[in-house]
Structures are given as structure tokens and as C-alpha cells.
C-alpha positions as CSV (number, residue, x, y, z in Angstrom):
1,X,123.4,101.4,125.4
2,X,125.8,98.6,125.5
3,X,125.1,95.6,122.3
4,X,124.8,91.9,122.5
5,X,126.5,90.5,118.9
6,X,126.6,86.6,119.7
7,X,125.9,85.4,116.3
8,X,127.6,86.3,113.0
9,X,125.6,88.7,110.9
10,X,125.7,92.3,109.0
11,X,124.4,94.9,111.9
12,X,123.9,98.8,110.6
13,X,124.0,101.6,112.7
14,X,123.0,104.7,112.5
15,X,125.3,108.0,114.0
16,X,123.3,111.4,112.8
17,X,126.0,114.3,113.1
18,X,124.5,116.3,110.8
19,X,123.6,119.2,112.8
20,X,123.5,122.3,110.6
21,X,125.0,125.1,112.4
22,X,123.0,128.6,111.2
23,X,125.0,131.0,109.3
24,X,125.3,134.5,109.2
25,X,122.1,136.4,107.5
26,X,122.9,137.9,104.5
27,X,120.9,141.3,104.2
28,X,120.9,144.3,101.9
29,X,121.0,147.2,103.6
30,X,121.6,148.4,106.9
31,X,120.3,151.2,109.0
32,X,121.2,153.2,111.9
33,X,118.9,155.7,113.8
34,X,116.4,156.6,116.4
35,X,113.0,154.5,116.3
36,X,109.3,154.7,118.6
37,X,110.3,151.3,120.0
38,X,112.5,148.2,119.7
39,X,115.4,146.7,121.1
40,X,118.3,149.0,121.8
41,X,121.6,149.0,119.5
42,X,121.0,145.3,118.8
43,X,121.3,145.0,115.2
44,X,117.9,143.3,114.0
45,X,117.0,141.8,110.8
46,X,113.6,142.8,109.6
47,X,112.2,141.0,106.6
48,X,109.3,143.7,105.3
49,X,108.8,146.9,106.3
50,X,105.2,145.4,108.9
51,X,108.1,143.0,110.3
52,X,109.7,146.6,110.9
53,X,106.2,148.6,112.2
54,X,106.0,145.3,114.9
55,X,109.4,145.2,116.2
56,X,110.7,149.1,116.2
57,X,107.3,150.9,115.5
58,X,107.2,153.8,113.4
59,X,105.3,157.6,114.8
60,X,105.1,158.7,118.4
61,X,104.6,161.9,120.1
62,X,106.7,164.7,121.3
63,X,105.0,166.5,123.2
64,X,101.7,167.4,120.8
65,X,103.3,166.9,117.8
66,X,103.3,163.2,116.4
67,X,106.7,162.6,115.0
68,X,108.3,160.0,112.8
69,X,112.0,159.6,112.4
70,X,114.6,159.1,109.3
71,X,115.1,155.4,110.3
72,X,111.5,154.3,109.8
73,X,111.6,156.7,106.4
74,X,114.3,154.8,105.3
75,X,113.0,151.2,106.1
76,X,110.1,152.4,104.2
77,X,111.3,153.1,100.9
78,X,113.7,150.5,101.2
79,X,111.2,147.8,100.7
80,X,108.7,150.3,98.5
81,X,111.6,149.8,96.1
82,X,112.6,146.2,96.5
83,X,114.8,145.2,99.5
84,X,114.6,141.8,100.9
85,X,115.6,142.0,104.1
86,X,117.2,145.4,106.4
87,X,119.4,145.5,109.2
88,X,118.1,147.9,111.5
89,X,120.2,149.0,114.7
90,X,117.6,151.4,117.2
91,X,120.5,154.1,118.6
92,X,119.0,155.9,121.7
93,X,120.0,158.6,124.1
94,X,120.2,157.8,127.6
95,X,119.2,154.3,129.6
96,X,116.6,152.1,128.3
97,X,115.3,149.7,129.8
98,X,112.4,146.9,129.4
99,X,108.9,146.8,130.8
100,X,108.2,143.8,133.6
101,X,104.7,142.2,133.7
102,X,102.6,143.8,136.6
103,X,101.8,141.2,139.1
104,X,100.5,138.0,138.4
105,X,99.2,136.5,141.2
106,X,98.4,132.9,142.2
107,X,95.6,131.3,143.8
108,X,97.5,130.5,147.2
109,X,100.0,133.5,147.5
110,X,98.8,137.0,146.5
111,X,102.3,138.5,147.3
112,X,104.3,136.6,145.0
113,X,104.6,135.9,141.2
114,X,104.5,132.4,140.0
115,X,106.8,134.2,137.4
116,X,107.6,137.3,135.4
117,X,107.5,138.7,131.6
118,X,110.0,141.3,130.7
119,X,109.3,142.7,127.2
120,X,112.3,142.4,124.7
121,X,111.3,146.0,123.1
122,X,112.9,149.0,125.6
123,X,111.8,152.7,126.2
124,X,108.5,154.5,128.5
125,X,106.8,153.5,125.3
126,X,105.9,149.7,126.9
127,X,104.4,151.0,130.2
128,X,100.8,151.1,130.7
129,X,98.6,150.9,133.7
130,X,97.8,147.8,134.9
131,X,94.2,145.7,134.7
132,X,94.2,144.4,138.2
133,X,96.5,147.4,139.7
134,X,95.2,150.3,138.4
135,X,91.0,149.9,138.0
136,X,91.0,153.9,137.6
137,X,92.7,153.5,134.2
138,X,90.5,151.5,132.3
139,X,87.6,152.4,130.4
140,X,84.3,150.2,130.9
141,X,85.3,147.8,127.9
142,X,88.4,146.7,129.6
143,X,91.0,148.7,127.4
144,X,93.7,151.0,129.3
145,X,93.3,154.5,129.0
146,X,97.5,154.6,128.5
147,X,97.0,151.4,125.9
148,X,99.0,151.9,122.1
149,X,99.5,149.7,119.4
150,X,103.0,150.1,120.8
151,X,102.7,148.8,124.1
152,X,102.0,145.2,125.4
153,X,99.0,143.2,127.9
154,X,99.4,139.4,129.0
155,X,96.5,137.4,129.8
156,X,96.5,133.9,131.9
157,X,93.9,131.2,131.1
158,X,92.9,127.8,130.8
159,X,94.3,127.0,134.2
160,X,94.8,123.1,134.6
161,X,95.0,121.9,138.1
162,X,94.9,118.3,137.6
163,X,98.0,118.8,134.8
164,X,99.7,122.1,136.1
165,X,99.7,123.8,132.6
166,X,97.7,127.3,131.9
167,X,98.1,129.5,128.9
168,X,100.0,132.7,128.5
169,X,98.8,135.4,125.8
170,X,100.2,138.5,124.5
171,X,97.6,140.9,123.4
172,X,98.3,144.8,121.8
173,X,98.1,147.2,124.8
174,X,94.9,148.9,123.3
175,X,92.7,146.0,122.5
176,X,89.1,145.4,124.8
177,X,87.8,142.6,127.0
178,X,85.2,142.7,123.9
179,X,88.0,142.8,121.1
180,X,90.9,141.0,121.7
181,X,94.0,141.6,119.4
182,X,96.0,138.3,120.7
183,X,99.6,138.6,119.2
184,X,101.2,135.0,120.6
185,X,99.3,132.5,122.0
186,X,101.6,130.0,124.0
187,X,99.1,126.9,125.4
188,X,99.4,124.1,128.2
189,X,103.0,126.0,129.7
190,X,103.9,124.7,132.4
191,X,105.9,126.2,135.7
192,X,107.7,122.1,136.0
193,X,111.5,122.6,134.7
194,X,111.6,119.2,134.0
195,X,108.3,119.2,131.5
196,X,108.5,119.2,128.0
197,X,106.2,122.4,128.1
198,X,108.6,124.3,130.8
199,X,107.2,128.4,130.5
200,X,111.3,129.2,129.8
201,X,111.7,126.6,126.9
202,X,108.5,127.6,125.6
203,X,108.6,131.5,125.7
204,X,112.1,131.9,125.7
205,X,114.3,133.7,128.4
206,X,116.7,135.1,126.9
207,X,117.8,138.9,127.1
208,X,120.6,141.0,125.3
209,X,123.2,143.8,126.8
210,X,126.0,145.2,125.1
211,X,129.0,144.3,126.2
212,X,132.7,145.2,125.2
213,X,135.8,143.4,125.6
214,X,139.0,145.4,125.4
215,X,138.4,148.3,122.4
216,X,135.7,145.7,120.8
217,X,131.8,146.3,121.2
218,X,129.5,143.6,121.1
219,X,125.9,141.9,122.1
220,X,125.8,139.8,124.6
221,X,123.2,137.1,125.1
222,X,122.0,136.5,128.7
223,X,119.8,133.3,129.3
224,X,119.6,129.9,128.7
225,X,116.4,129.2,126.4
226,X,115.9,131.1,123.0
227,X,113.0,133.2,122.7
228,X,110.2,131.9,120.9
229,X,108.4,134.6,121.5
230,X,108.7,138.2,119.1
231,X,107.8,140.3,122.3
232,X,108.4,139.3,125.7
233,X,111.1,137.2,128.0
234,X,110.4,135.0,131.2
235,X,112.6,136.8,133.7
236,X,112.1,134.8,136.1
237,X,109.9,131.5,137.6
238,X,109.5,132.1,141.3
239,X,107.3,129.9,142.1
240,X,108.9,126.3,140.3
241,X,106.2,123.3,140.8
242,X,108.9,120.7,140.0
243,X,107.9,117.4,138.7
244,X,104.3,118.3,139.3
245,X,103.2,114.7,137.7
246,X,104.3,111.7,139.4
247,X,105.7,108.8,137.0
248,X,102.0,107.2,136.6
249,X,100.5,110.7,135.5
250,X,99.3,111.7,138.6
251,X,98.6,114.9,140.4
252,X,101.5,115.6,143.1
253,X,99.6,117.8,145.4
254,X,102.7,119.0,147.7
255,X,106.2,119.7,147.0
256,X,108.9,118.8,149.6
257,X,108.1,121.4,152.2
258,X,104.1,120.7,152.0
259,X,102.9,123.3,149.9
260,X,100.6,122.8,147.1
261,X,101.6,123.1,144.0
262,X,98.3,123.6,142.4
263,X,98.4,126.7,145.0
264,X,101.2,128.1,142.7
265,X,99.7,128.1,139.4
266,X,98.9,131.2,138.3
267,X,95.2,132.5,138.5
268,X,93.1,133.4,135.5
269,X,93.5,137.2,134.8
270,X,95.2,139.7,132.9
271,X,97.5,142.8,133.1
272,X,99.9,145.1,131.3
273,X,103.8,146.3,131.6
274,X,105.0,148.7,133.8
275,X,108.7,150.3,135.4
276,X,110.7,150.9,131.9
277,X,112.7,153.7,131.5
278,X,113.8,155.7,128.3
279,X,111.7,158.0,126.7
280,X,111.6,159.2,123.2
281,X,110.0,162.5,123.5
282,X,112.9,164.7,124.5
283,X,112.5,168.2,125.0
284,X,113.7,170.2,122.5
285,X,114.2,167.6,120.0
286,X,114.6,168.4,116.3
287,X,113.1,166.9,113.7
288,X,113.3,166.8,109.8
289,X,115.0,169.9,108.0
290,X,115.9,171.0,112.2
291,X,118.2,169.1,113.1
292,X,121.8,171.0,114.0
293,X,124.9,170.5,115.4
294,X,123.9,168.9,119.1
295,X,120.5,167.9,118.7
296,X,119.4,165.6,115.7
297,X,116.7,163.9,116.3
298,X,116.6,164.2,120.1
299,X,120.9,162.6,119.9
300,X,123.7,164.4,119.8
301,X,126.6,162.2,117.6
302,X,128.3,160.3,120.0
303,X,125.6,158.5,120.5
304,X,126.0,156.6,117.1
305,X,129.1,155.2,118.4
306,X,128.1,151.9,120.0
307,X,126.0,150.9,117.4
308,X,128.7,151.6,114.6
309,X,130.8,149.5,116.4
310,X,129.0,146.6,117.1
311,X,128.8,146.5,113.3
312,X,132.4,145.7,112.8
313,X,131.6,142.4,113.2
314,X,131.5,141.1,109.6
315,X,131.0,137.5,110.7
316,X,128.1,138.1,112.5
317,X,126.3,141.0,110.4
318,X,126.2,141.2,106.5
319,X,125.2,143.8,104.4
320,X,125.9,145.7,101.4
321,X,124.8,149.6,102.1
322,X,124.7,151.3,105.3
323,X,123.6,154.6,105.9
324,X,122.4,156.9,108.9
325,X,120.6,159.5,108.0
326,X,120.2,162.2,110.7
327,X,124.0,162.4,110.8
328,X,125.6,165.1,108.5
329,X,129.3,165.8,107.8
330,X,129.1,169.7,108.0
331,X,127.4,169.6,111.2
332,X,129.4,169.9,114.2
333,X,130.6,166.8,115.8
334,X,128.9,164.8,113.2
335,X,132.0,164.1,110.7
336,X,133.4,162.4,113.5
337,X,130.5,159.3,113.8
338,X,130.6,159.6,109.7
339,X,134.1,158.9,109.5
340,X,133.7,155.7,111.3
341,X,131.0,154.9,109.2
342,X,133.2,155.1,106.8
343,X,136.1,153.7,108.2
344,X,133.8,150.5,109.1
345,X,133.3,150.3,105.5
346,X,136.5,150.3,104.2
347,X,137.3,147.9,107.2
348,X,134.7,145.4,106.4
349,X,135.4,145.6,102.3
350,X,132.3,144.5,101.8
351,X,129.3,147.3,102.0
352,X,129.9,150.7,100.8
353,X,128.6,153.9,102.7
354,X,125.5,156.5,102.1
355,X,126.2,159.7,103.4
356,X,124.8,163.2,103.7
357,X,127.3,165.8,103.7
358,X,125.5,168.8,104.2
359,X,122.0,169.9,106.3
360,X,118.8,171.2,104.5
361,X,118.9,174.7,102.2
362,X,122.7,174.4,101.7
363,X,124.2,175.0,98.3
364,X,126.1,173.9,95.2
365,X,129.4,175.1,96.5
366,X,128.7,174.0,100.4
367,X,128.2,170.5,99.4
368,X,131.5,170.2,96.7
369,X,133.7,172.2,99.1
370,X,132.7,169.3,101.7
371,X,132.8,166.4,99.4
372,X,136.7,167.4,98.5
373,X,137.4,167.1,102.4
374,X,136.5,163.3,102.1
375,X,138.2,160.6,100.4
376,X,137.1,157.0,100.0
377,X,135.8,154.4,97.3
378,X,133.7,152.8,99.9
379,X,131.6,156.0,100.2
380,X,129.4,158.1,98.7
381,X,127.3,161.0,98.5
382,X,124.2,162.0,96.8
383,X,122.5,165.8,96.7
384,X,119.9,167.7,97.5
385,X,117.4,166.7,100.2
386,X,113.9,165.0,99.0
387,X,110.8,165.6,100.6
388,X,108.7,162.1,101.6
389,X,104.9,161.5,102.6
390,X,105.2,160.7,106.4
391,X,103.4,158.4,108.2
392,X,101.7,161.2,110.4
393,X,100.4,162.5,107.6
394,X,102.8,165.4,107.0
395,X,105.4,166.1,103.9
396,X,108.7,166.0,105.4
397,X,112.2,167.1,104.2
398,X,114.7,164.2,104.8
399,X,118.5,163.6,103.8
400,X,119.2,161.9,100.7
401,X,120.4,158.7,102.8
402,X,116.8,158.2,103.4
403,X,115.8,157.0,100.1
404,X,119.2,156.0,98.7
405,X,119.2,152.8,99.8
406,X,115.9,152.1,98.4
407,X,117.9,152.7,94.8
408,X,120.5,150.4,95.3
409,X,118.0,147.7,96.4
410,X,115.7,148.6,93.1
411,X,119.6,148.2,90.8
412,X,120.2,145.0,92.6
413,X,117.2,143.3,91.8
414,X,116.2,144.7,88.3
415,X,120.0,144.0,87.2
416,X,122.9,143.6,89.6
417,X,125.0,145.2,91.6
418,X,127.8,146.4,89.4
419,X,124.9,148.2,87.2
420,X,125.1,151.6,87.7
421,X,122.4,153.0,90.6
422,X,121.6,156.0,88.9
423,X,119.9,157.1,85.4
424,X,116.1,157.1,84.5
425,X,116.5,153.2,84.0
426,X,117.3,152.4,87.5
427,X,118.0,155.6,89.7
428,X,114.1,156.8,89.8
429,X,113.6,157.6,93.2
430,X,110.2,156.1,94.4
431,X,108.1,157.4,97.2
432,X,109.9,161.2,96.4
433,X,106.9,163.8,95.7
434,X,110.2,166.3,95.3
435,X,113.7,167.2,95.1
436,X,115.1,170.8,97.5
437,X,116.4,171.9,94.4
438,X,115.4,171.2,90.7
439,X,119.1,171.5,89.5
440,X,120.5,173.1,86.4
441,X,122.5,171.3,84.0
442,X,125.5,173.5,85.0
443,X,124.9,172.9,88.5
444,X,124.9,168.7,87.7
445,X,128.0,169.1,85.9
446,X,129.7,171.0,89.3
447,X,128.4,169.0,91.5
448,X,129.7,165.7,89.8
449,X,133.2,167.0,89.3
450,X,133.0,167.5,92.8
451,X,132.2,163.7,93.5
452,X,128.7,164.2,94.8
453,X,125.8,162.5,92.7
454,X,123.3,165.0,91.8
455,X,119.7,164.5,92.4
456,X,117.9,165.6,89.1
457,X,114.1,166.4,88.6
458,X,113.2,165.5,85.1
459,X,109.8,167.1,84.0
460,X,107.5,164.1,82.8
461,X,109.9,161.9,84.1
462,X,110.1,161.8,88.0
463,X,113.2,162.5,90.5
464,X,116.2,160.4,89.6
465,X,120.0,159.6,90.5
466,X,121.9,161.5,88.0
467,X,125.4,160.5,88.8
468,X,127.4,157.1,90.3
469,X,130.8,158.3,91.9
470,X,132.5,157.6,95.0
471,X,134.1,160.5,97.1
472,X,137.2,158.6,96.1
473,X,139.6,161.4,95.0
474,X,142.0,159.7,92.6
475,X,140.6,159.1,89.2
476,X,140.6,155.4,88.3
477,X,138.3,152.8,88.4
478,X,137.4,152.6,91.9
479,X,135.9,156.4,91.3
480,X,132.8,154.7,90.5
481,X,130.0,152.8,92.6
482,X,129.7,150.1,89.9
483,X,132.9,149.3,90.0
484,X,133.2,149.4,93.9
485,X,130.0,147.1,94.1
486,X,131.1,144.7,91.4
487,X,135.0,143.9,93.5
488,X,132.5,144.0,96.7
489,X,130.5,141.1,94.8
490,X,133.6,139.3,93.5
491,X,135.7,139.3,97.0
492,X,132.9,138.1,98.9
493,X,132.0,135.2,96.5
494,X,135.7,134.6,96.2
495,X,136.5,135.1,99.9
496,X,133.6,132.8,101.1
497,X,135.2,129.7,98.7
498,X,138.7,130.4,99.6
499,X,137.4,129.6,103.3
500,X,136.4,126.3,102.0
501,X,140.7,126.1,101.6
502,X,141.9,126.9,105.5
503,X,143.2,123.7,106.7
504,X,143.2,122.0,103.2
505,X,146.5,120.5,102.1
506,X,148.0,122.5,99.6
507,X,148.3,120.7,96.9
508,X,147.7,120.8,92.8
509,X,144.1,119.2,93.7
510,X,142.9,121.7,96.1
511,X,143.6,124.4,93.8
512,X,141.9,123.2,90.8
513,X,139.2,122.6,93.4
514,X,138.9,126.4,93.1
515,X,139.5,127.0,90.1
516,X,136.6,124.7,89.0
517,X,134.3,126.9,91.2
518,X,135.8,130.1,90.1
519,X,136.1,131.0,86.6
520,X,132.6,130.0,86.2
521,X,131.7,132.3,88.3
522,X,133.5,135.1,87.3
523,X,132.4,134.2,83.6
524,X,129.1,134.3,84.3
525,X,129.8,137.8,85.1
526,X,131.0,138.3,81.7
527,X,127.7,137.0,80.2
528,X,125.9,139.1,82.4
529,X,128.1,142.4,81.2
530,X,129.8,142.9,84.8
531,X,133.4,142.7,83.1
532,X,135.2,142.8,80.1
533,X,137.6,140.0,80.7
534,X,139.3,138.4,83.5
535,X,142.2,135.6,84.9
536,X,142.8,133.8,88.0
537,X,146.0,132.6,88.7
538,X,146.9,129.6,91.7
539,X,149.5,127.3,90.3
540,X,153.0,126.4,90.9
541,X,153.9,129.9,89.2
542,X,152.8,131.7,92.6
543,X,152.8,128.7,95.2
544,X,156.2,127.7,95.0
545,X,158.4,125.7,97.6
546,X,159.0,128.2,99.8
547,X,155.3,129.8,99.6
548,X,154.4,126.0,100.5
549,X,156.5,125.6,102.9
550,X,155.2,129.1,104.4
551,X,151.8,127.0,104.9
552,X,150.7,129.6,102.3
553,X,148.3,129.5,99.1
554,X,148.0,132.0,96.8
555,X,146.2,133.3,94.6
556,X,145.9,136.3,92.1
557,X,142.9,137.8,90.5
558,X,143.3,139.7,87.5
559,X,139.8,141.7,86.1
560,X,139.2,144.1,83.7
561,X,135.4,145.7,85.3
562,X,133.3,147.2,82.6
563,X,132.9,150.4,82.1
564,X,129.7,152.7,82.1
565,X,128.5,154.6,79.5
566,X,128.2,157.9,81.3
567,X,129.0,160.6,78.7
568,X,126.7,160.2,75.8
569,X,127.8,162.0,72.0
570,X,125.5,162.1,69.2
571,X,127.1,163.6,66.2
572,X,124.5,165.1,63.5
573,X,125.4,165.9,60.3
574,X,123.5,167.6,57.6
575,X,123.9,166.5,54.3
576,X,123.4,167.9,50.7
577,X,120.4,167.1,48.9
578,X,121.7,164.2,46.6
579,X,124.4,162.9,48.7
580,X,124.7,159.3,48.6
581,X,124.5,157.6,52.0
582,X,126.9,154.4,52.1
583,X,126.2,151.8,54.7
């Protein structure tokens, strides 16, 4: 809007360009696996492990059996043991696909939907029979014979003629006309795309795919409004009742062609989700200690590789441990999905790898003789299986990926993470009831000079992570998953300010800029016992003319990481009666 300035004067304006752009979400840990439900290999951030029941579930059956699989385990005693927030990527077998609303009809036209609800979670899990479709499959109360916790029901109400709003509820499938469980409530939506209160902007219709371009995986977002709601999607609006209020707030009772619009309202009634696809109760699926080489779980490995990929994106997906348990090195076709695993840590530099190197009742030697096949810092490998209370009830056998995670969130937030994750300070296994094997001293020491972390059972003392090494080969620092951790700590912190430099001119300012943020960092690492000493160089010494010139800026970090006290001698000597002791 043009302005008038006739006489003299002092006129303030205001421009607000402040938008705040979201960043990245930093999380923990990161998980990989089958679940009951959820969105498929879309990695999803879930904040506790109820934000993890809602969105990916947790049992289901197989046939008679009610199952539950590692990737729920894992969630579990990630947060039983202090995580924040997970990173949880659902990897199926086969096409999934969402569940569509069953038909919600309006008061003038039977035949078509004023619009549709798709539900974000995929699989056969969604589907049950339909309130107005299928009387035969509900009991007297109302509730659906084929109603779960798992699956969904939408209810219309409060239908507004004079206004053109109703109200659109999400209830769990296996709630009652008598006892509602209402999950969203979204009130006065409206079908109008030019209201305020338009069904898209206020449910959300947005829907993800993966997508690739060239050798690179990734999620792609279909849809123009973001989803406000945790469950379901408006697929579609068939039946638009645009600008259904004239200027003055009046009704408009026809649109162009003469129909009414209060005709395409939706009636008051309710129904259910039908017509997805993807099952998770696969014949001949193995579970727990069963899995083999082609069936773990109900996947074979290849099917991992999507979701591993999609990970490479370090912009969009932050973490600091990933693990997968169900896949395991010895296993046939498995090394190949681990290795990527792998490889997408070492890519990344910023997360290091939990993996399981051998299946249940294996040995000593069968786990050492595969550890010395594998070589990486950003990896590492921990030994025997533990059994875990289940959520159907049972005591189940599970890799040691399950519950690792779980240990390195406990380390990080009792201390940090370039304390060791092991000991009977901070590598007590919670939610363990017990180890495969209660190992021998002898068999800790072979198993640790074969770069696999022993899993000790202390009498009196619990289950506990006897042993911090990488299945890096070489002996030197790096050997250790403290010292891994703390460079992972330092190159992020330093990475994410030398960001604040792209673009910057290159000059004596800008790099005391960095400095100053810096080597208070780093000594605060000192104080809290991360390192022994450190220097960071950027000055003309290693940004000279030509480096300049280059449109370079260097700089050169020089640490000194502390060391672990591992190896503990107490010498005891017996003395005389009358020695003299000096202090």
C-alpha cells in the first residue's frame, strides 16, 4: 500500500523478516526394523517410547502367536535407560499401502464423498469393517468385531448448514458408541477452499513416497497443506462448497451450476478404514533366537536397503548410534546390509554403529573369528545375546543391539559421551533379566582381544558392558568408543560453527570470530575430563596468500583425548612386623 508523506516528520516502519526456518532434529539414536504399524521407511522421530506405541505400535499376531519385534524391544529400553528422542525407520517386506475412509456420504448425493481420509500409518493392520457398510460386523454397542487399538474410525458431527462447517473425529478402531476413545478432534472444518477453516489446511494433506534421484534415496512429500493431524490425510475434497458465505455472512444456497451446497455437507455418521495392503503376519516368519539366513523377522536383508539409504542424508537426519538388530554379520546375505550400515557411518562421521555379529547359541571363537573380518572405528560389537521381558508377556532372546543403545543413552546423560559406555558405573544393562552366557574371565579376556565387548553377569551386581572397543583393527586411539564418540562430539560442534564461516570474508576478524567460540569449548572439555590438552590453529601460519587466494580457510585441530583407565593393578605388599611405614 502506496504512502502519502506531505509534511515533514520522523515516520517508522516496520519490515518483519524474521522467519525462523526449522532445523534439523537432533536425536540420539536411531533404529531400523520391522514394526505392527507406522509409516513405511520414513524415518520418524519419536519422543518417548507411548509417542512410539501410537505411531508404529508394538505386538501383533502371526497367525495364533502374538509377536513383538526387536525394533519396538529396542525403542523400549532406549528410553527405560534415558533417551530423549529415537529415530525410528519401519522397514517392510512387500507393498504397503494406507487405509481410505469408507464412504462418507452427504445429505444430497449418496454416491459421492464430500471428501476422503487416507491414514498416514500403512499395512492390513488399518482395515476394519465399516459402521454404515458392514452392519454384520458390529457388536450391539457399536464397536467392530475387526476393531484394535491399532486401527482407526472417523466420526462426522455438529453439521452447520447455515455456516457450512461440521466436525471431523478420529476415534481408536475398538472404542463403542457407549465409550468413545476420541484421538483428534478437529471442529467447525469446513469444505470452502477459500475459509480460514478449509478441511486440507486444517487436517493436513500431505502424504510421503520414497523417491530416488540418480543412486540417491530419499522421501518425498506429496501435498500442499502440512498435516496437523498424527493419523490421517485428506486425500481428496470432492465435493468443494466454494465461498459458501457471501461477503455480508450469508448463506449461499447454490453454487454456479445450481446445486446446493448445504446438499454437499457431509451427514452426521461414522465409519472405519478399509482397502490397505501389507500384512505383517507372514507365513513362516521367524522370530527371536529363529531368525536365519533368508527369513529374519518375516525380511530377508535386502530389504534394509532403502531405509539405510535414505539415512545418508546427514542434513536432514541426526543421530549419534544406529543399530538394526535382526540383521547379523554371520548370517547369509546379512554382512552385506551391515556393511552399509557401516559404511553410512563412517560416511556420515558423526554416529557410530551397533552391530551383532553372530545369531543366538554361537560361541567364543565364532564371534572373534567374525569380529577379525571387520574393520572400522565407527563400529562396534558387543556379545552374548540378553533375554528381555516382552510385551506379550513372554521372555525373549534378542541381539545385543537391542539394549545397547539404551547404554549409550544412560553414558550420555549420567556423564558424556566420550565416558566410557561400559563398567558397573555406566554399562549396567537395564530391562536384562539375563545374559546367553555368564562368561568366564578367560573368555572376557578373548573376546576383548578380539574387539568384541563382552557382556558380563556379575553376581549381586546385574548384567553389564564389560569392554568399550571398536572393531577398528589398528591399535591406536581410535580403537576405543570413547575416543570415537569424543572426535564425533568435537567435529560436529566444530563443523556446525565453521558453517557460520562459508561466505565470510577471510580475514584476521573472521577467524578470531572462531577462535573465540572455540577454545572455550574445547576447554570446557578439559574441565569436564574429555581431554588432556588441546590447540587450534587458524592464523596467517596456515591461511597464507595463496591459501587466500584459493578462497580457502584453514584450520588445524590438534587434541590429546583422554585415556580410560581400563586395566586396573593393585600391588600388595606384606610387610614385617615393625616396619616403619613412610608417607
Amino acid at each position: 500500500m502506496a504512502e502519502t508523506i506531505i509534511s515533514p516528520g520522523v515516520f517508522t516502519r516496520e519490515n518483519d523478516i524474521a522467519l525462523v526456518q526449522p532445523g534439523a532434529v537432533e536425536v540420539g539414536g536411531a533404529i531400523l526394523g520391522p514394526t505392527a504399524k507406522g509409516p513405511v521407511e520414513e524415518p520418524t522421530v519419536v519422543t518417548s517410547y507411548n509417542d512410539f506405541v501410537r505411531k508404529f505400535g508394538t505386538t501383533f499376531k502371526s497367525g495364533s502367536v502374538t509377536q513383538e519385534y526387536f525394533t519396538s524391544l529396542a525403542v523400549k529400553n532406549y528410553f527405560q535407560n534415558g533417551g530423549n528422542t529415537c529415530l525410528v525407520t519401519r522397514v517392510v517386506s512387500g507393498s504397503f499401502t494406507s487405509a481410505t475412509s469408507t464412504h462418507i456420504s452427504s445429505s444430497a448425493n449418496g454416491s459421492t464423498q464430500p471428501f476422503e481420509l487416507k491414514t498416514i500409518g500403512k499395512g492390513t493392520i488399518f482395515n476394519a469393517s465399516s459402521a454404515s457398510l458392514d452392519p454384520g460386523g458390529q457388536y450391539s454397542d457399536g464397536s467392530l468385531k475387526s476393531g484394535s487399538a491399532d486401527n482407526l474410525r472417523w466420526e462426522v458431527s455438529n453439521v452447520d448448514n447455515s455456516k457450512g462447517t461440521f466436525t471431523v473425529q478420529i476415534r481408536r478402531g475398538n472404542d463403542s458408541r457407549t465409550n468413545k476413545v476420541v484421538l483428534e478432534t478437529f471442529n467447525n472444518v469446513s469444505l470452502d477452499p477459500n475459509s480460514n477453516n478449509y478441511i486440507e489446511s486444517v487436517i493436513g494433506n500431505q502424504y510421503k513416497s520414497v523417491a530416488s534421484d540418480g543412486d540417491v534415496n530419499y522421501v518425498k512429500t506429496t501435498g500442499e497443506y502440512v498435516n496437523k493431524s498424527n493419523y490421517v490425510y485428506v486425500s481428496a475434497v470432492n465435493s468443494p462448497t466454494l465461498n459458501y458465505l457471501a461477503n455480508n455472512g450469508t448463506t449461499v444456497n447454490v453454487d454456479g451450476a445450481g446445486n446446493s451446497y448445504s446438499g454437499s455437507l457431509p451427514s452426521v455418521q461414522s465409519g472405519s478404514f478399509q482397502g490397505a495392503t501389507g500384512a505383517n503376519d507372514i507365513a513362516g516368519a521367524n522370530y527371536t533366537k529363529d531368525i536365519n539366513n533368508t527369513n529374519t523377522q518375516g525380511l530377508i536383508p535386502g530389504n534394509y536397503t532403502t531405509a539405510i539409504s535414505i539415512l545418508q542424508n546427514q542434513d536432514e537426519y541426526q543421530f549419534n548410534v544406529i543399530s538394526a538388530p535382526g540383521l547379523v554379520y554371520s548370517l547369509t546375505g546379512h554382512s552385506t546390509p551391515i556393511d552399509s550400515l557401516i559404511s553410512l557411518a563412517e560416511t556420515r562421521g558423526d554416529c557410530i554403529a551397533v552391530v551383532d555379529l553372530r545369531d543366538y547359541a554361537s560361541t567364543v571363537a565364532n564371534v572373534t573369528t567374525t569380529a577379525s573380518g571387520v574393520n572400522s572405528s565407527y563400529a562396534a560389537t558387543y556379545w552374548p545375546w540378553v533375554q528381555v521381558q516382552s510385551e506379550t508377556g513372554k521372555l525373549v532372546w534378542a541381539p545385543a543391539s537391542t539394549v545397547i543403545p539404551g547404554v549409550y543413552a544412560f553414558n550420555d546423560n549420567s556423564s558424556a559421551p566420550w565416558f566410557a559406555p561400559a563398567g558397573l558405573v555406566r554399562g549396567g544393562i537395564g530391562g536384562v533379566v539375563q545374559a546367553e552366557q555368564r562368561l568366564t574371565r578367560t573368555q572376557r579376556d578373548t573376546l576383548y582381544n578380539g574387539k568384541v565387548n563382552p557382556i558380563a553377569t556379575f553376581p549381586g551386581q546385574g548384567i553389564a558392558v564389560f569392554g568399550q572397543k571398536t572393531l577398528q583393527t589398528q591399535p591406536t586411539a581410535l580403537d576405543r568408543v570413547n575416543v570415537r564418540r569424543l572426535l564425533i562430539e568435537i567435529k560436529k560442534f566444530l563443523g556446525e560453527q565453521a558453517n557460520n564461516l562459508v561466505f565470510e570474508q577471510n580475514t584476521v576478524a573472521t577467524r578470531n570470530a572462531f577462535l573465540a567460540t572455540v577454545n572455550p569449548y574445547l576447554e570446557s572439555i578439559v574441565q569436564r575430563s574429555g581431554l588432556f590438552a588441546y590447540r587450534v590453529v587458524m592464523d596467517d601460519t596456515n591461511n597464507t596468500a595463496d591459501v587466500v587466494d584459493r578462497n580457502l580457510l584453514v584450520g588445524q585441530i590438534y587434541i590429546q583425548p583422554a585415556k580410560t583407565a581400563e586395566f586396573i593393578v593393585l600391588d600388595f605388599t606384606v610387610e614385617p612386623t615393625g616396619a616403619t611405614f613412610v608417607a
